[in-house]
C-alpha positions as CSV (number, residue, x, y, z in Angstrom):
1,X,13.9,1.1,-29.7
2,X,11.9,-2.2,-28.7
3,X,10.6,-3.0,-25.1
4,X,12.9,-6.1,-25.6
5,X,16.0,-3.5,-26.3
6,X,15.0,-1.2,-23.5
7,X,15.1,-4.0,-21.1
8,X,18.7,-5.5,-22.8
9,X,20.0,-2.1,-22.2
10,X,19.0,-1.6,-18.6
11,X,21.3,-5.0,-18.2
12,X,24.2,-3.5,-19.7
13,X,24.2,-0.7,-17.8
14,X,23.3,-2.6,-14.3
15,X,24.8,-6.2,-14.6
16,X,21.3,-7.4,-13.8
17,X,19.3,-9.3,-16.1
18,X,15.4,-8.1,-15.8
19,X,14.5,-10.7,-13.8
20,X,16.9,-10.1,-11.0
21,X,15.8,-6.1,-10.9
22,X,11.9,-7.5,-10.9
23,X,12.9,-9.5,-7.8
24,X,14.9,-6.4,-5.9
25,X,12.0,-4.5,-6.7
26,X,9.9,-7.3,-5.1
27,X,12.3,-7.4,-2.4
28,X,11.3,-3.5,-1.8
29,X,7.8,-4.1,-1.8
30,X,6.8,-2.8,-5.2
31,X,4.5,-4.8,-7.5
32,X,1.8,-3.9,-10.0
33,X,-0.2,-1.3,-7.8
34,X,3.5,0.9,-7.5
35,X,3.3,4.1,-9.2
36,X,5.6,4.6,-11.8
37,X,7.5,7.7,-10.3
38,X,8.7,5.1,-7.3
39,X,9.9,2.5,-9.8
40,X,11.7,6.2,-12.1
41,X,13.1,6.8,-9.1
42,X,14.8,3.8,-7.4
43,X,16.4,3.0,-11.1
44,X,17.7,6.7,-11.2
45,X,19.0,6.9,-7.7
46,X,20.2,3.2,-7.4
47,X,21.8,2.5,-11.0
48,X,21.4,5.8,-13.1
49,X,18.8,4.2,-15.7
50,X,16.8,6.9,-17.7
51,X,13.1,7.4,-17.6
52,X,12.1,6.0,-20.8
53,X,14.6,2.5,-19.8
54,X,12.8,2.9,-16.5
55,X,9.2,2.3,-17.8
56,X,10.1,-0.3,-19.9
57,X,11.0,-2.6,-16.7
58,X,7.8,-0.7,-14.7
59,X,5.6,-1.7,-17.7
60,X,6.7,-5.3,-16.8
61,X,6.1,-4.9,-13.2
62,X,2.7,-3.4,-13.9
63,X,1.6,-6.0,-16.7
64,X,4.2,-9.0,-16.2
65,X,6.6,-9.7,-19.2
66,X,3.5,-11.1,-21.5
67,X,1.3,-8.0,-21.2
68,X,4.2,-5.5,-21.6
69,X,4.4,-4.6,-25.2
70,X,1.4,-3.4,-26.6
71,X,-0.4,-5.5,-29.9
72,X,0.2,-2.7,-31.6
73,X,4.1,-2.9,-31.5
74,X,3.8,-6.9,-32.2
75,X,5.3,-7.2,-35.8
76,X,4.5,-3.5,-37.3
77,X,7.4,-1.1,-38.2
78,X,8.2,1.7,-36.2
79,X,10.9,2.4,-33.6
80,X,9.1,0.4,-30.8
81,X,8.4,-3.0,-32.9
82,X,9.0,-6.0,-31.0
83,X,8.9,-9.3,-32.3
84,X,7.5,-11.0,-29.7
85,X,5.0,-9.8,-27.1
86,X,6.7,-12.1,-24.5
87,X,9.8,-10.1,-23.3
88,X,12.4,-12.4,-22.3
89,X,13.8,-11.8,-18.9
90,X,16.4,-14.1,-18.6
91,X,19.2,-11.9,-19.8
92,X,21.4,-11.8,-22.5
93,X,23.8,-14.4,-22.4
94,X,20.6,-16.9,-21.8
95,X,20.2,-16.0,-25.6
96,X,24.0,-15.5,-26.6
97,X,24.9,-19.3,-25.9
């Protein structure tokens, strides 16, 4: 699964695009110097995301949706290739329409 599809599925399963769970977790004080575990946990508790989901949206926190997704995922095969390594954050149906 991509960092792109991990973050599209955390929308399905919340209603909120990345972007809008970046700024609640702003909102709770976390930013880039949050542990992980405090990020695993408030997506658990508060909208029943998994662990794996949940580090895809700390990895944006953390490293900000253009230092996310590793070079090494850019454009090679494998289960985590992304296209891009600029995750968009805008949701889905900014891409749908």
């Amino acid at each position: 699964m991509s960092y792109q599809a991990y973050l599209d599925a955390i929308e399905t399963k919340t209603g909120k695009t990345p972007q809008e769970l970046l700024d609640e977790a702003s909102a709770r004080g976390f930013d880039s110097t949050t542990k992980a575990g405090d990020v695993v946990a408030w997506l658990r508790d508060d909208y029943g995301v998994g662990r794996g989901h949940a580090m895809a949206l700390y990895g944006v926190l953390k490293n900000g949706a253009d230092g996310a997704v590793p070079d090494k995922h850019v454009g090679a095969p494998g289960s985590h290739r992304d296209e891009s390594s600029t995750l968009r954050l805008d949701g889905l149906a900014k891409r749908e329409s």
